[in-house]
C-alpha positions as CSV (number, residue, x, y, z in Angstrom):
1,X,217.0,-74.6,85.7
2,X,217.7,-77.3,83.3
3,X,213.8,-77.7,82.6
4,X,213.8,-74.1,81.8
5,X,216.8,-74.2,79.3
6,X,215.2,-77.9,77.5
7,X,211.8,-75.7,77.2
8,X,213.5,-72.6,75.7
9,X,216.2,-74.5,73.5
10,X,213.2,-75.3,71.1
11,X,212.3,-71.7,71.0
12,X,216.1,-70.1,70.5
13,X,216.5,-72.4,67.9
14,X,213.3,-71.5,65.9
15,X,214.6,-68.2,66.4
16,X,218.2,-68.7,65.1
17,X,216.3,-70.5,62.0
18,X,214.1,-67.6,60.9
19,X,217.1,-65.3,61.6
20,X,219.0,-66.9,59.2
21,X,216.5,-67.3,56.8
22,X,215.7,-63.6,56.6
23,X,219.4,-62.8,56.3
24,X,219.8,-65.5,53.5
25,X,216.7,-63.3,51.5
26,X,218.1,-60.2,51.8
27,X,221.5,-62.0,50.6
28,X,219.9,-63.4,47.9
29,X,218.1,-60.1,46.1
């Protein structure tokens, strides 16, 4: 289980990145 989370933690946080990214262009126009 821990294996599992350490290999997906990457992921999720790529994820929370480009989330946040998107909402900061659509905050910005």
């Amino acid at each position: 289980m821990t294996l599992l989370g350490t290999a997906l933690r990457p992921a999720a946080t790529r994820v929370m990145l480009l989330g946040s990214g998107e909402l900061g262009k659509e905050v910005a126009h």
